[in-house]
gemmi code that builds the backbone of each chain (N, CA, C; Angstrom):
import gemmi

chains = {
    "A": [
        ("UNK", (0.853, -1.197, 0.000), (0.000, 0.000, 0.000), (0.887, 1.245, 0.000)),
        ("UNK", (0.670, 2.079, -1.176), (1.680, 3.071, -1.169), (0.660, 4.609, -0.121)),
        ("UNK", (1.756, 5.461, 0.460), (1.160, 6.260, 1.084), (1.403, 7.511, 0.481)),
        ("UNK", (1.042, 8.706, 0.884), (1.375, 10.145, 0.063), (2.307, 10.373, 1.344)),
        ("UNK", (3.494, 10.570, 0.961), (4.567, 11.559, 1.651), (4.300, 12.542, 2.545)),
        ("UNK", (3.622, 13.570, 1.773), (3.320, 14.524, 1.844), (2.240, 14.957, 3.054)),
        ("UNK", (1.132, 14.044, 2.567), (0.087, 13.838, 3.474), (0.351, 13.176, 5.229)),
        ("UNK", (1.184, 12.223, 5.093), (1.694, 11.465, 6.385), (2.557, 12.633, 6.720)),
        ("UNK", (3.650, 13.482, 6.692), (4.307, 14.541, 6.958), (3.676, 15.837, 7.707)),
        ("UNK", (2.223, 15.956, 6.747), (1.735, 16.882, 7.396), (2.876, 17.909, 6.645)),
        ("UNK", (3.043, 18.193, 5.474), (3.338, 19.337, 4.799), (2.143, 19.836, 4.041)),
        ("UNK", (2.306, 21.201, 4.024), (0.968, 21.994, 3.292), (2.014, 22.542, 2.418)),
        ("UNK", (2.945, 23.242, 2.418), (3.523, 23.875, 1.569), (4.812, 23.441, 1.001)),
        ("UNK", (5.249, 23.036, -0.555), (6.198, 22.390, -0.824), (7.594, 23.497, -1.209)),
        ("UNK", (8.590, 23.608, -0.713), (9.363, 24.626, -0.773), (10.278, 24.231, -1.718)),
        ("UNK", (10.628, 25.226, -2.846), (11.481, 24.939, -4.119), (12.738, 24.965, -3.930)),
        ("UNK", (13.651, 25.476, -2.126), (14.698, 25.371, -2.015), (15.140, 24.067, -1.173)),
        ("UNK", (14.130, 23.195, -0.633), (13.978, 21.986, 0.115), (14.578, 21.164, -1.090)),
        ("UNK", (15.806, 21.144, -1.715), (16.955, 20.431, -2.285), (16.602, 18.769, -2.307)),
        ("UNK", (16.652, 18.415, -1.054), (17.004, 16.917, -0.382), (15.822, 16.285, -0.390)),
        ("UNK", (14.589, 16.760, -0.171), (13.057, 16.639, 0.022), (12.659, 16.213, -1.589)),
        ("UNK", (13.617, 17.169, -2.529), (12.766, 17.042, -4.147), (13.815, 16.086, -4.533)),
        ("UNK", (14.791, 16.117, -4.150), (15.694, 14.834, -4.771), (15.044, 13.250, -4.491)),
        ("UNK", (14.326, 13.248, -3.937), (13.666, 11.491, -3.260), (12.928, 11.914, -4.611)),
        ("UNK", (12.322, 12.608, -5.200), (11.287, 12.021, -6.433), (11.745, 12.276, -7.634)),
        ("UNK", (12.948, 12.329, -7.892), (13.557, 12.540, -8.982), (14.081, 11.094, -9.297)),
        ("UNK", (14.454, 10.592, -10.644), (14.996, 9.174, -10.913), (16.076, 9.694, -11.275)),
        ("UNK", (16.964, 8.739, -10.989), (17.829, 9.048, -11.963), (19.033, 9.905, -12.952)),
        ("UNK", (17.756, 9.818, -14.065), (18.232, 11.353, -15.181), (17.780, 12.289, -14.930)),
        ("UNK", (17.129, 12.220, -13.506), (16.324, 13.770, -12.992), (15.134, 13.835, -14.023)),
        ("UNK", (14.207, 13.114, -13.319), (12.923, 13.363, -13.985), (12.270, 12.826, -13.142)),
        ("UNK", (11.025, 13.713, -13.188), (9.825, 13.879, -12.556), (9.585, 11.838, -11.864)),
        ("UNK", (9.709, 11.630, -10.662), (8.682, 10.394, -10.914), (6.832, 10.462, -10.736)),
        ("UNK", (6.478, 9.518, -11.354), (5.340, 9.586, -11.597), (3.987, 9.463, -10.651)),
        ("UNK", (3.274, 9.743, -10.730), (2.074, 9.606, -9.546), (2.445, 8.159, -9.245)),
        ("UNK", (2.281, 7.352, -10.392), (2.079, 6.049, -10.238), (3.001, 5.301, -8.842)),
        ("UNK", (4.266, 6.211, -9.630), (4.869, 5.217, -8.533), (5.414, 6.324, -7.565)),
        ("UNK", (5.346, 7.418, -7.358), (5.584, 7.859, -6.330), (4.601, 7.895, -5.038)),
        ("UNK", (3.264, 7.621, -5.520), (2.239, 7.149, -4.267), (1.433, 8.363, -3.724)),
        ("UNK", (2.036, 10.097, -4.190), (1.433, 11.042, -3.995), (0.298, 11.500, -4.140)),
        ("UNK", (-0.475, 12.278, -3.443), (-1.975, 12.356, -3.900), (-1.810, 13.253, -4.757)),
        ("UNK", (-2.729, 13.822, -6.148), (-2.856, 14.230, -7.241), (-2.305, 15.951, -6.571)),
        ("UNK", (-3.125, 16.473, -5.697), (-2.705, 18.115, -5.501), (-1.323, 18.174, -5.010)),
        ("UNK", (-0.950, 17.134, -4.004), (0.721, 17.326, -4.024), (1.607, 17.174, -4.903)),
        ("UNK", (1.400, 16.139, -6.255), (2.050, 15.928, -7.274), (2.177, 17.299, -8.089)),
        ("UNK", (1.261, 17.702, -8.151), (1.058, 19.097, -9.054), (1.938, 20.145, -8.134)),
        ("UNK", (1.844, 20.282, -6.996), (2.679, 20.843, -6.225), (4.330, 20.721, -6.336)),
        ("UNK", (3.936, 19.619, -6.191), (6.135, 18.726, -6.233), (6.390, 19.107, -7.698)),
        ("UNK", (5.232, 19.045, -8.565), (6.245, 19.428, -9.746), (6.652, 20.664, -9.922)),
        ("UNK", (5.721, 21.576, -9.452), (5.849, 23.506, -9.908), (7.278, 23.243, -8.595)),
        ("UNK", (7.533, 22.602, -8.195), (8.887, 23.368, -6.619), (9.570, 22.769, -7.600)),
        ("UNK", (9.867, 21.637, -7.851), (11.233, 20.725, -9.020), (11.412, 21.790, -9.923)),
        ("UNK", (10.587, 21.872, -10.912), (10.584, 23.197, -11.940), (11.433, 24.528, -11.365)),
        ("UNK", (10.624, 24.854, -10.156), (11.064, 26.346, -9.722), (12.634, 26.163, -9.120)),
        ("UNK", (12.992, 24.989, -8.499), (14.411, 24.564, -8.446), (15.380, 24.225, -9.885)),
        ("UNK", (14.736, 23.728, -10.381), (15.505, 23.697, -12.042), (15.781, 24.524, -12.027)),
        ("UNK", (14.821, 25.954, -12.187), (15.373, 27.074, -12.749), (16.409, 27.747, -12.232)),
        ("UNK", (16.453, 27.454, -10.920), (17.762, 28.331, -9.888), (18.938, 27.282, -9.935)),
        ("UNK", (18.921, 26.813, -10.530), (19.869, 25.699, -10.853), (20.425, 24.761, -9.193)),
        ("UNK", (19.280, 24.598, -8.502), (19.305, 23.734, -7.729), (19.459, 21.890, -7.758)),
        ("UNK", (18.720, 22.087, -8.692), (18.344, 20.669, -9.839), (18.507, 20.439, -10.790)),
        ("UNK", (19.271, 19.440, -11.251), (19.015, 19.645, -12.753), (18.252, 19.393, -13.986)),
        ("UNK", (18.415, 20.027, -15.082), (16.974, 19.322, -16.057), (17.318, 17.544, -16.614)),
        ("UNK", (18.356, 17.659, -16.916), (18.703, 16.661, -17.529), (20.430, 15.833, -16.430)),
        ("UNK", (20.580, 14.629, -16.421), (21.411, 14.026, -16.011), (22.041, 12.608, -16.638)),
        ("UNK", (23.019, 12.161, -16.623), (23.646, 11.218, -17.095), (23.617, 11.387, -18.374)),
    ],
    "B": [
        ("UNK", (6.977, 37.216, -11.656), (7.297, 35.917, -12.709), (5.922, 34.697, -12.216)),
        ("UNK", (6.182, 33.965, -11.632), (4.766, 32.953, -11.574), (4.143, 33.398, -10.374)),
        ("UNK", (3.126, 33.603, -10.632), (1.892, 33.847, -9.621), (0.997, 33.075, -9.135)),
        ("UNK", (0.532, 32.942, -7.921), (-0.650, 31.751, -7.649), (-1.431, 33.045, -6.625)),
        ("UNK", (-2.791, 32.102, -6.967), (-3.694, 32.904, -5.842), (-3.751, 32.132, -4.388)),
        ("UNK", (-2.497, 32.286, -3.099), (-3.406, 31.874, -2.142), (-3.998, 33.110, -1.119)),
        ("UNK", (-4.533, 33.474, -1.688), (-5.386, 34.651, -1.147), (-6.043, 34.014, 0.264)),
        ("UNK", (-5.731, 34.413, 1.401), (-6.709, 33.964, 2.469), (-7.954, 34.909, 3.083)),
        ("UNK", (-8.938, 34.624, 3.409), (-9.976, 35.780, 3.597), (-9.355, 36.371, 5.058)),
        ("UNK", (-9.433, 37.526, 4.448), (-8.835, 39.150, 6.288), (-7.824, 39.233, 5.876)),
        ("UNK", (-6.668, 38.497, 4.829), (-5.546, 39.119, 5.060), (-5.018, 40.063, 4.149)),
        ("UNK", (-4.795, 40.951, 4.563), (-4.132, 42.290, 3.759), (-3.282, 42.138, 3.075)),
        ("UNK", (-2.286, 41.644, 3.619), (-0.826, 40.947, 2.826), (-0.541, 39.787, 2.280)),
        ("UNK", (-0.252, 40.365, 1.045), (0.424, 38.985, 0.316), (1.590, 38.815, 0.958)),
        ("UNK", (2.273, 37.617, 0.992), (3.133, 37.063, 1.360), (4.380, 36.554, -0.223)),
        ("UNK", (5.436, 37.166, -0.302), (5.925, 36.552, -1.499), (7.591, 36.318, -0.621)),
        ("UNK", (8.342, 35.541, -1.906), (9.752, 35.394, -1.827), (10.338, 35.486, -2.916)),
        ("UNK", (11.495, 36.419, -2.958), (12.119, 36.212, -3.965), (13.561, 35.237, -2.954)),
        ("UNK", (13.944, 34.395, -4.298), (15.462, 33.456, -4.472), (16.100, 34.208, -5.519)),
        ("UNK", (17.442, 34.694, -5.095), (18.409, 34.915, -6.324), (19.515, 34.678, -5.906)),
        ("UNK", (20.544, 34.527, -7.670), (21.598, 33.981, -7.225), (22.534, 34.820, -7.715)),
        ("UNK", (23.403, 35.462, -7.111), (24.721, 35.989, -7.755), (25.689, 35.751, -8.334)),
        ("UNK", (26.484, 36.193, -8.853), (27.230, 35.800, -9.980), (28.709, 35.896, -9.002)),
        ("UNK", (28.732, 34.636, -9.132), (30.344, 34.427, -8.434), (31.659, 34.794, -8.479)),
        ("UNK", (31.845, 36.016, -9.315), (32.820, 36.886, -9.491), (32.917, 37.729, -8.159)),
        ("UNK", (31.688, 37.667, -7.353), (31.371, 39.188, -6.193), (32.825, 38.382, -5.349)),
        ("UNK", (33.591, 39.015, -4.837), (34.334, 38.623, -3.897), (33.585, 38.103, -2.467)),
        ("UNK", (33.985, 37.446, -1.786), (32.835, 37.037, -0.309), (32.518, 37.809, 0.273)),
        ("UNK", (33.287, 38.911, 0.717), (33.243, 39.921, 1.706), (31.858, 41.015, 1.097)),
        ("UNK", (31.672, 40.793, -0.141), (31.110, 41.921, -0.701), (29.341, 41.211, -0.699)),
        ("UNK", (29.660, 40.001, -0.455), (27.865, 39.244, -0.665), (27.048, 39.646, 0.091)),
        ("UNK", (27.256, 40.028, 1.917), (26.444, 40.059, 2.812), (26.115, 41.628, 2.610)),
        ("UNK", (26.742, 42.652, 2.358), (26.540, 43.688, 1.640), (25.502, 44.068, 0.870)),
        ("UNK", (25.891, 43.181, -0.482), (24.775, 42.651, -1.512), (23.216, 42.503, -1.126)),
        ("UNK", (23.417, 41.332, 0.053), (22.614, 40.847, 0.847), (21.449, 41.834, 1.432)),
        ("UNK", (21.933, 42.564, 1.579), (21.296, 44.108, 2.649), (20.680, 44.538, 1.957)),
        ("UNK", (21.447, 45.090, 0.900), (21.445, 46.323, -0.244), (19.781, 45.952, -1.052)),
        ("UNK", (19.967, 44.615, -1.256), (18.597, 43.851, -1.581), (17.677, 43.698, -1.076)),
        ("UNK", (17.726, 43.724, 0.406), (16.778, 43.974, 1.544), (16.088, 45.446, 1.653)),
        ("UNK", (17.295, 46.070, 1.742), (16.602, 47.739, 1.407), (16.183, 47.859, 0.613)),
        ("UNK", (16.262, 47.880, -0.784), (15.371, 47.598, -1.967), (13.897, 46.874, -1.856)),
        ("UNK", (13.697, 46.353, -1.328), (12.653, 45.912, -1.246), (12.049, 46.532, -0.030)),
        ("UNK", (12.156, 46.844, 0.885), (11.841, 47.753, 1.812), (11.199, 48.873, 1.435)),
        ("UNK", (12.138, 49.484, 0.101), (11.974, 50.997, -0.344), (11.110, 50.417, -1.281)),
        ("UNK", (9.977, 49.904, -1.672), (9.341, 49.308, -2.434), (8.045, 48.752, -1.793)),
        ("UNK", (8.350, 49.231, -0.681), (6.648, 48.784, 0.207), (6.797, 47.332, 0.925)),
        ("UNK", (7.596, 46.550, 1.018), (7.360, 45.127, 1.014), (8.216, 45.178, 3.166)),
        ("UNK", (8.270, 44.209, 3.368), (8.802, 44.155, 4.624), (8.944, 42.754, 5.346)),
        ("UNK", (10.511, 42.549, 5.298), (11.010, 41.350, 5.352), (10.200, 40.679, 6.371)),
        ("UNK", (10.275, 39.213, 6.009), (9.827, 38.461, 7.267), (10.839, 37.658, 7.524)),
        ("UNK", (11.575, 37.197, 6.548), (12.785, 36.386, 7.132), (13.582, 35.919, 5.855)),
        ("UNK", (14.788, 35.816, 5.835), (15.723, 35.819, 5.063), (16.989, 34.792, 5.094)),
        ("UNK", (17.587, 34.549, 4.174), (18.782, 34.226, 4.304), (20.303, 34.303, 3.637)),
        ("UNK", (21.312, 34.544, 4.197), (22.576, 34.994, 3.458), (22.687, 33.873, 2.507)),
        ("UNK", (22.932, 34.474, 0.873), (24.244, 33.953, 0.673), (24.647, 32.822, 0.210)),
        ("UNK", (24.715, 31.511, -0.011), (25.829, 30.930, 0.006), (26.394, 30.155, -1.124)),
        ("UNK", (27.455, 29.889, -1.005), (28.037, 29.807, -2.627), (27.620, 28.217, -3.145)),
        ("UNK", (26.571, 27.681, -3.842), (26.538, 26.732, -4.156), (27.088, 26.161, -5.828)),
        ("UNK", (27.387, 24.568, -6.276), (27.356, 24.341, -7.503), (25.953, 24.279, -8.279)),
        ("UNK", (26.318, 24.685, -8.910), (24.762, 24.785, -9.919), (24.720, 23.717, -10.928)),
        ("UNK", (23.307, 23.340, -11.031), (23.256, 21.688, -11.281), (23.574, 21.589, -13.026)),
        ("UNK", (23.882, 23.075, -13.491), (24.334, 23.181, -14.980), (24.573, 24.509, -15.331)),
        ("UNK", (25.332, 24.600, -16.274), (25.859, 25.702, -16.479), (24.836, 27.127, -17.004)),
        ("UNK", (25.382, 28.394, -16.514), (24.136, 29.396, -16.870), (25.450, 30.478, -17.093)),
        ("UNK", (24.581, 31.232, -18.345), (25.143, 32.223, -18.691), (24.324, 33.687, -18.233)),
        ("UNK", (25.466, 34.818, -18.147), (24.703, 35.825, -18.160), (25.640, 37.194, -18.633)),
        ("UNK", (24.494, 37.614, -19.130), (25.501, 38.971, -20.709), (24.878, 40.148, -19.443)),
        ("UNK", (26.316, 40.546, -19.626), (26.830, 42.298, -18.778), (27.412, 42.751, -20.133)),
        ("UNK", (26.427, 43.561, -20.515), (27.347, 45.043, -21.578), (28.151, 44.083, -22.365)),
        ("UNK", (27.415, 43.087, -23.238), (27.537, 42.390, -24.379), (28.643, 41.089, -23.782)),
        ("UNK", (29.025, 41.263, -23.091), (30.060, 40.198, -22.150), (29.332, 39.460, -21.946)),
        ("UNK", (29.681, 38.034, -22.388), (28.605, 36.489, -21.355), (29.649, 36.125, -21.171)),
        ("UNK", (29.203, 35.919, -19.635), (29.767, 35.027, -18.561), (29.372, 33.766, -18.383)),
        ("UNK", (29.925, 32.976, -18.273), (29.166, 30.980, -18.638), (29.456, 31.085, -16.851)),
        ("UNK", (28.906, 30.684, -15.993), (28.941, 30.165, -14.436), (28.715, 28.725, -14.617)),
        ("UNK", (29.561, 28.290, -13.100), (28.996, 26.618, -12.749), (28.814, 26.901, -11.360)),
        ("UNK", (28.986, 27.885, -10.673), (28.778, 28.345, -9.309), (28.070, 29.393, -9.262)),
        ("UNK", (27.691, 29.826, -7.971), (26.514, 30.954, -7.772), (26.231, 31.113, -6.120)),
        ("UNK", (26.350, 32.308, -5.838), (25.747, 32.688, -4.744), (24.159, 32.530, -4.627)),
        ("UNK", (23.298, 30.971, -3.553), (22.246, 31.556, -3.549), (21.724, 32.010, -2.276)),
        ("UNK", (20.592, 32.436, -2.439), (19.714, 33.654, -1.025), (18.818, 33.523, -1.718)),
        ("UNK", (18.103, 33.779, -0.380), (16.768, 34.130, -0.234), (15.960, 35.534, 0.232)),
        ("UNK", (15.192, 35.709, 0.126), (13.825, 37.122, 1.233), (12.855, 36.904, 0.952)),
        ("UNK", (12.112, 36.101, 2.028), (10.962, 36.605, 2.519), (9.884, 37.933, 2.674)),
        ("UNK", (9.265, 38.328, 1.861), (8.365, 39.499, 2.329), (7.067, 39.597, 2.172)),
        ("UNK", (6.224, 40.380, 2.462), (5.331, 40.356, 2.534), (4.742, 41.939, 2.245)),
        ("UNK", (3.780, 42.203, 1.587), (3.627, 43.465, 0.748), (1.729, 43.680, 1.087)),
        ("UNK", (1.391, 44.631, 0.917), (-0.103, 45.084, 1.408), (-0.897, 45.091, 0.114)),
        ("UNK", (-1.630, 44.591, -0.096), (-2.591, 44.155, -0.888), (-2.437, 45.070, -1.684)),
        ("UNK", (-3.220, 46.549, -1.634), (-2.935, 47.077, -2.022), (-1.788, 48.012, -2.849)),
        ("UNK", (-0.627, 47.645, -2.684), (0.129, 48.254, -3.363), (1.155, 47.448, -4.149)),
        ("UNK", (0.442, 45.929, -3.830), (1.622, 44.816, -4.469), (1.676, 44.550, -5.953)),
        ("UNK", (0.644, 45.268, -6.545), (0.954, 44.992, -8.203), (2.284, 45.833, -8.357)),
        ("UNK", (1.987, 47.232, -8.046), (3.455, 48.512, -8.576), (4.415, 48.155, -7.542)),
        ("UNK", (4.126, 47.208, -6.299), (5.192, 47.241, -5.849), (6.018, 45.718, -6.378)),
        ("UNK", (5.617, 45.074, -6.072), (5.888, 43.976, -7.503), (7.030, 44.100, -8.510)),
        ("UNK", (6.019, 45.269, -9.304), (6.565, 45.409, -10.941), (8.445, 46.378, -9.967)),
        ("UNK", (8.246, 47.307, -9.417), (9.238, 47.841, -8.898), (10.171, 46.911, -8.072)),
        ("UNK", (9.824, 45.961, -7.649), (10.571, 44.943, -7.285), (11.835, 43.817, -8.269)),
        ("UNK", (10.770, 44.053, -9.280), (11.164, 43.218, -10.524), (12.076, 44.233, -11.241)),
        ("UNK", (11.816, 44.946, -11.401), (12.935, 45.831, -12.546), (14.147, 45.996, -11.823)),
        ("UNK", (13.502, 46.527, -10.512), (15.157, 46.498, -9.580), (16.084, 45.487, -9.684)),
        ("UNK", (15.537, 44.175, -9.724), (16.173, 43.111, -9.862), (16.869, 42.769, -11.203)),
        ("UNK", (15.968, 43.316, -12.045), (16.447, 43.139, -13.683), (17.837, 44.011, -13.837)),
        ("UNK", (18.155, 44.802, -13.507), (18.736, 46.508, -13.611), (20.184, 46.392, -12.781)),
        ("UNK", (19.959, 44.797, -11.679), (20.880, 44.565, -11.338), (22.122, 43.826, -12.199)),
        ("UNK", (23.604, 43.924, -12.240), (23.958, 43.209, -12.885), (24.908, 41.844, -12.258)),
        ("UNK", (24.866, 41.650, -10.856), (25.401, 41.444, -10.246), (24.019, 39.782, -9.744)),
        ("UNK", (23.276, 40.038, -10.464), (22.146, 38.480, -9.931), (22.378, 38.262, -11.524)),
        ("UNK", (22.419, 36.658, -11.364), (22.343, 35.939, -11.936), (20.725, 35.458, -12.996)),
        ("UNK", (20.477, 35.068, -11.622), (18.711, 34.722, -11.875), (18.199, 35.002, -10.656)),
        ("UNK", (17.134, 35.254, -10.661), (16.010, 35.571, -9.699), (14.820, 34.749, -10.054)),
        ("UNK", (14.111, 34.309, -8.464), (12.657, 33.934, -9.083), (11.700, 34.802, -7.840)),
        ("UNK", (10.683, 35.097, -8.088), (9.636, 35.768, -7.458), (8.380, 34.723, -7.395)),
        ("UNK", (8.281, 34.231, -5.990), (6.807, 33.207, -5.635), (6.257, 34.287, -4.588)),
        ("UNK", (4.906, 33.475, -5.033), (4.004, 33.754, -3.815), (4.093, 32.759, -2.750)),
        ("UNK", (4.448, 32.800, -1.338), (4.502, 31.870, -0.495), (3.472, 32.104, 0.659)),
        ("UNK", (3.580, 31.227, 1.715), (2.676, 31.374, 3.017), (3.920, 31.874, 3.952)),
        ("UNK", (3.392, 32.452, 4.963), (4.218, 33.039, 6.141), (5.150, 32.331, 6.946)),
        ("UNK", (4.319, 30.816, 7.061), (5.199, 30.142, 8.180), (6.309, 29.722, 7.532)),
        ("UNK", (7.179, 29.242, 8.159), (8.699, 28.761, 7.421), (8.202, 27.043, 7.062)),
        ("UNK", (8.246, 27.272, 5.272), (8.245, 26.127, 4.501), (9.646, 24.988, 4.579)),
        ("UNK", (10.972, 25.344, 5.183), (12.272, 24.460, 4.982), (11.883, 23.387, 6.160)),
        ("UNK", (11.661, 22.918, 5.930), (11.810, 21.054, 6.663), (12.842, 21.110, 7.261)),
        ("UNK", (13.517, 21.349, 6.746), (15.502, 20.798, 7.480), (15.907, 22.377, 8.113)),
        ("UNK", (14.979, 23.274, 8.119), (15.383, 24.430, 8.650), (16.086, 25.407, 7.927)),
        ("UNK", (17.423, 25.947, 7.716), (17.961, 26.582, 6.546), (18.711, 26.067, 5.926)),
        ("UNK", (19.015, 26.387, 4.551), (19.465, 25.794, 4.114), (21.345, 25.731, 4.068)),
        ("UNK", (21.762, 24.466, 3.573), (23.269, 24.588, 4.213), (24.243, 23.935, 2.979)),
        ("UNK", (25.553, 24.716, 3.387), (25.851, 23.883, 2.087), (26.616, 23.016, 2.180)),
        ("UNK", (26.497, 22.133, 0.824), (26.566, 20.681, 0.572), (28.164, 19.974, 1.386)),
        ("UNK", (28.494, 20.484, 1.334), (30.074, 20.180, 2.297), (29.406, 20.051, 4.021)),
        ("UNK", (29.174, 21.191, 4.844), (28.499, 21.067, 6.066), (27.630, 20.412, 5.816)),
        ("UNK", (26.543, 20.046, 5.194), (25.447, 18.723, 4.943), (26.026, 17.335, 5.331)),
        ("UNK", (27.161, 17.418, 5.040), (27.599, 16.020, 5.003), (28.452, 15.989, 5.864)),
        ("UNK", (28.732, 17.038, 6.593), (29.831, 16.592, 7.721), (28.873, 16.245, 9.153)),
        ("UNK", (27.777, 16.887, 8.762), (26.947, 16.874, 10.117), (26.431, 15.506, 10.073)),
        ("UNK", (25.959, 14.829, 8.676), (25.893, 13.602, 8.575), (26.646, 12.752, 9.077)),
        ("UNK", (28.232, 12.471, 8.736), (29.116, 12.150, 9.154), (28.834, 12.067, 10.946)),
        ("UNK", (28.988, 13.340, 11.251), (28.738, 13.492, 13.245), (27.829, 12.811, 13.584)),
        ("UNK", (26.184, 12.719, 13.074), (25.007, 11.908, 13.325), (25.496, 10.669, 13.341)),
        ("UNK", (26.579, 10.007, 12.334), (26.431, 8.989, 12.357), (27.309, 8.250, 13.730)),
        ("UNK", (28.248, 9.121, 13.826), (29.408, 8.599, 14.977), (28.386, 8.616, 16.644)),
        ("UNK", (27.270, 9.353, 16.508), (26.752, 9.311, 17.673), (25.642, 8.634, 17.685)),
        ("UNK", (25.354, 8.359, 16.555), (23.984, 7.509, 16.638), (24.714, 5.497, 17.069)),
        ("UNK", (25.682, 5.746, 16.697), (26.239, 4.118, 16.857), (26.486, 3.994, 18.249)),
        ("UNK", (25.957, 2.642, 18.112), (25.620, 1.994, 19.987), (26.619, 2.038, 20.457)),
        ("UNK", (26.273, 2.583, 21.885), (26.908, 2.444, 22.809), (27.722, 0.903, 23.360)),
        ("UNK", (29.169, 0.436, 23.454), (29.399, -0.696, 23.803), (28.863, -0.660, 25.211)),
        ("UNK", (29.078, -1.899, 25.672), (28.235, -2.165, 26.706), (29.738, -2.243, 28.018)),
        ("UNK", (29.332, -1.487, 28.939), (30.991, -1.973, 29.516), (31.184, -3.628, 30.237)),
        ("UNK", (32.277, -3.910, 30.752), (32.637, -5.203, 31.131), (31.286, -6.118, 32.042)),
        ("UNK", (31.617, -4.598, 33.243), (30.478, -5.061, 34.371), (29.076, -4.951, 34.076)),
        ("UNK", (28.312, -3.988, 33.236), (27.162, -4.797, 32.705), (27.078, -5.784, 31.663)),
        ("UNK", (27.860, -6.232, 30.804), (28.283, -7.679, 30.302), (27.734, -8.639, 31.056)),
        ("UNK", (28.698, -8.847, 32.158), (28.839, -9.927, 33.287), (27.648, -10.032, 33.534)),
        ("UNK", (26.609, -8.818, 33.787), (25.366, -8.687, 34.899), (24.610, -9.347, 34.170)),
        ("UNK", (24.536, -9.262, 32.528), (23.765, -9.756, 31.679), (23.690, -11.122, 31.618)),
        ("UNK", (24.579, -11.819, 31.688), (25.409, -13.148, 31.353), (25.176, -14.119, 32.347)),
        ("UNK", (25.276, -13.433, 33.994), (24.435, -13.945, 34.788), (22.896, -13.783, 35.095)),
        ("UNK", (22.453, -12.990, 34.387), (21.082, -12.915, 34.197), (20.573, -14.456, 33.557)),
        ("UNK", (21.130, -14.122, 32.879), (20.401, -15.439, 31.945), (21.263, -16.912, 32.383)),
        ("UNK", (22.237, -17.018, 33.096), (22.476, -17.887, 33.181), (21.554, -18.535, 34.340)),
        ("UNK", (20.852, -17.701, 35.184), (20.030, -17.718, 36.621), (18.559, -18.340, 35.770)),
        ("UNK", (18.495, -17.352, 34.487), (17.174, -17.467, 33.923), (17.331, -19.184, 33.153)),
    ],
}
model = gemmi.Model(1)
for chain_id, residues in chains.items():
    chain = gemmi.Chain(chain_id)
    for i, (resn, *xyz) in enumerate(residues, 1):
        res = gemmi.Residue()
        res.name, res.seqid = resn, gemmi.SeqId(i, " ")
        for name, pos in zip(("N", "CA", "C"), xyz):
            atom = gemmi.Atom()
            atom.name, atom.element = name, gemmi.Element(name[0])
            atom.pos, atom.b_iso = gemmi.Position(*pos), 0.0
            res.add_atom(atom)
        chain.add_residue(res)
    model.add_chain(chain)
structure = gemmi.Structure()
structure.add_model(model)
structure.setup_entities()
């Protein structure tokens, strides 16, 4: 049974400089993982992605890897 | 730059943050300076810090350029920071747009981003730190989290415990 992160945490707000927090849902080549298998509920996913994005851009993250 | 509505009902103030990063030419001494100088700016702009942070020189997860007076500079490093502020309903569109040009006009940021945030402090891990101290404190967690040996004489006490049991 997968759980939402997010929800068990008790986070409301996903912060785009929380580095270490957005790295657990990244694979890899740094890409998004998916609802499917990340277990998130739909409004946090949409959330986790606009902070990943808004970290891309400050070059916290990167777009592309390997 | 991206906007969201979390508008809450009674409150006067938006709540925003800008993140920017400087261009790693600034010598160190000159960042916390920087630091201020950016604070007052936004001050003189209607807005009024709620909480902030210096500074610090991180690697950037890919390379970024930025043109000063036809000069591009390619970076792999960057000063980043943060501010917190919060601005009165009323005056946050022009103060906003005056926020933003200031920032543009600078030549000394790299990139900037402008969110709308909530008041309470969003960092989980508290502030943020860089990647060298990240890992030394890791390192320390780990030397203290490992068990305690057990000394001789509670050994023994154990040993005859169970040998009784």
């Amino acid at each position: 049974m997968k759980t939402c992160y997010f929800t068990e945490n008790n986070i409301k707000y996903i912060d785009h400089k929380d580095v270490d927090l957005l790295k657990k849902f990244l694979n890899p080549h740094a890409r998004i993982i998916s609802r499917k298998r990340s277990g998130i509920t739909a409004k946090h996913q949409r959330n986790l992605a606009t902070a990943i994005k808004r970290a891309r851009f400050m070059g916290l993250l990167p777009f592309v890897s390997r | 730059m991206e906007k969201e509505n979390i508008k809450e009902k009674g409150d006067t103030a938006a709540v925003y943050e800008v993140s920017y990063l400087l261009l790693p030419s600034l010598a160190i001494e000159q960042v916390p300076a920087k630091a201020s100088s950016l604070k007052e700016m936004l001050t003189s702009a209607g807005g009024l810090v709620i909480s902030d942070e210096n500074p610090v020189l991180i690697d950037l997860a890919y390379p970024m350029t930025k043109v000063v007076s036809t000069i591009r500079h390619k970076v792999t490093t960057g000063y980043f920071g943060w501010v917190k502020f919060e601005m009165s309903r009323e005056i946050n569109t022009e103060g906003i747009v005056a926020v933003k040009k200031a920032l543009d006009a600078d030549d000394s940021i790299l990139r900037y981003l402008i969110v709308n945030t909530v008041r309470e402090n969003t960092l989980l891990t508290g502030k943020m730190k860089l990647q060298k101290e990240d890992r030394r404190r890791e390192d320390e967690e780990g030397s203290t989290d490992a068990p305690k040996e057990a000394s001789p004489e509670e050994l023994d006490k154990s040993i005859e415990d169970l040998v009784i049991a």
